[in-house]
C-alpha positions as CSV (number, residue, x, y, z in Angstrom):
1,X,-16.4,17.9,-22.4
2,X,-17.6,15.7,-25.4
3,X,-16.4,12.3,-25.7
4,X,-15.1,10.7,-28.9
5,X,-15.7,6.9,-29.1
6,X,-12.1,5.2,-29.8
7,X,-10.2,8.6,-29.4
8,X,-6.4,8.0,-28.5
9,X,-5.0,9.8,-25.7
10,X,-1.5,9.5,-25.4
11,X,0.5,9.2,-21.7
12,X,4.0,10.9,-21.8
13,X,5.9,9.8,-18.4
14,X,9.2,11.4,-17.3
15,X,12.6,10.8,-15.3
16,X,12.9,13.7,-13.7
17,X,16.4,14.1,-15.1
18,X,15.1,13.8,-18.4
19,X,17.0,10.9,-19.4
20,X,14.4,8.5,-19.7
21,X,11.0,8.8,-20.7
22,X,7.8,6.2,-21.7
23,X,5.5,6.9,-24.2
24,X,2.2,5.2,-24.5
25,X,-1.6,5.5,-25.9
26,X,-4.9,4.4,-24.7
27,X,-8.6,4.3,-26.0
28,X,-10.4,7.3,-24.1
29,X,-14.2,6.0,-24.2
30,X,-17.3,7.5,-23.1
31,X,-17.3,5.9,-19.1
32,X,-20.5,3.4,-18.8
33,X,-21.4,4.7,-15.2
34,X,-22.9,1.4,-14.5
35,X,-19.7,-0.5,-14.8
36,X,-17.9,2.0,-11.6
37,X,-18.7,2.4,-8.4
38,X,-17.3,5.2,-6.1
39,X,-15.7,6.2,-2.3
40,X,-15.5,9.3,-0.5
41,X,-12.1,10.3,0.8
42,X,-11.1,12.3,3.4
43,X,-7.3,13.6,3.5
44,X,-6.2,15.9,6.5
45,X,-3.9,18.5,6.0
46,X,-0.4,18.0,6.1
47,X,1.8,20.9,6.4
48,X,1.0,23.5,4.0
49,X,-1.2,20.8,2.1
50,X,-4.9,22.2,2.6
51,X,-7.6,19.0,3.8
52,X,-9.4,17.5,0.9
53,X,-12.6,15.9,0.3
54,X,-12.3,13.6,-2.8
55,X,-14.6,11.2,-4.8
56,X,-12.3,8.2,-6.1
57,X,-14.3,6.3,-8.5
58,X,-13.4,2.6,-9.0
59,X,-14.4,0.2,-12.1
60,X,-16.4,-2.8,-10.1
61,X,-15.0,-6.0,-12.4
62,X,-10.8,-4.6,-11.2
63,X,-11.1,-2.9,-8.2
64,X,-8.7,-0.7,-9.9
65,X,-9.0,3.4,-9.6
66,X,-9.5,5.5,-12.6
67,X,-10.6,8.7,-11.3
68,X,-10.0,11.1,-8.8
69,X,-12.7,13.8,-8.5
70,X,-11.6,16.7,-5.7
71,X,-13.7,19.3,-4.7
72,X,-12.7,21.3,-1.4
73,X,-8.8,21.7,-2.3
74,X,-9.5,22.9,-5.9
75,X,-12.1,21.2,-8.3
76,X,-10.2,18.8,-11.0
77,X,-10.9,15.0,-12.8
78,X,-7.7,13.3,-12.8
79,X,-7.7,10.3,-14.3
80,X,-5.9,7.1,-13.6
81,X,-3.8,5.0,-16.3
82,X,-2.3,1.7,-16.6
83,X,1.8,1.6,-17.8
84,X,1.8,-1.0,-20.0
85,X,4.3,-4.0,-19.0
86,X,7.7,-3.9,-21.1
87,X,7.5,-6.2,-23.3
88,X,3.7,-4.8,-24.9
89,X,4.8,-3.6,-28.7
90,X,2.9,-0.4,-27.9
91,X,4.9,1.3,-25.1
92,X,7.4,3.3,-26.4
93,X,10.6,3.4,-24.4
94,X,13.5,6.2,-25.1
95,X,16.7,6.5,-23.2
96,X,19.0,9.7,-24.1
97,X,22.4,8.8,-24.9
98,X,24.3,12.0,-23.6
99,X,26.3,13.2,-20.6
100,X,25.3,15.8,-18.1
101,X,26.9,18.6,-18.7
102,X,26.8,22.1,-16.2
103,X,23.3,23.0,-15.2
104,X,21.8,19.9,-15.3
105,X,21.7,20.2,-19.0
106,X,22.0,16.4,-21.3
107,X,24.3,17.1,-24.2
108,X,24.1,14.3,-26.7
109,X,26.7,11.9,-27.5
110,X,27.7,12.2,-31.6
């Protein structure tokens, strides 16, 4: 996968009644492996949950966790993301105004 520098991506998070939702962007960047450092971690199973071996990568000036690499439970990169707090002018906020009506189904107010 190529990198664009300064390439958007956009984070589209969910109620899972779909009532609510946040919408928000971030810079996707190239990562500077010099500015992460990384942990192995070892989850047993659980149920029908299959044991995992997985490489969580950290940036070293946060502490904070921005990628999950798995291998043994089914290889995938998932990335880690910050919600903006409330009040930044660049998370997006929407609240349906509409009643449930039979099957779970939002019909909106007029």
């Amino acid at each position: 996968m190529a990198f664009m520098h300064n390439t958007p991506i956009g984070w589209l998070l969910w109620k899972d009644t779909l009532e609510e939702f946040l919408y928000f962007e971030e810079k996707m960047e190239k990562p500077d492996p010099d500015l992460y450092y990384a942990e192995w971690n070892v989850t047993p199973a659980r149920g029908a949950r299959k044991p995992s071996k997985s490489l969580w990568v950290y940036e070293k000036d946060t502490g904070k966790k921005k990628y999950s690499v798995t291998t043994t439970a089914g290889a995938k990169i998932q990335p880690y993301f910050d919600v903006p707090a409330p009040n930044d002018q660049h998370l997006y906020h929407f609240k349906v105004q509409g009643v449930i009506v039979d099957g779970g189904l939002v019909k909106v107010r007029p």
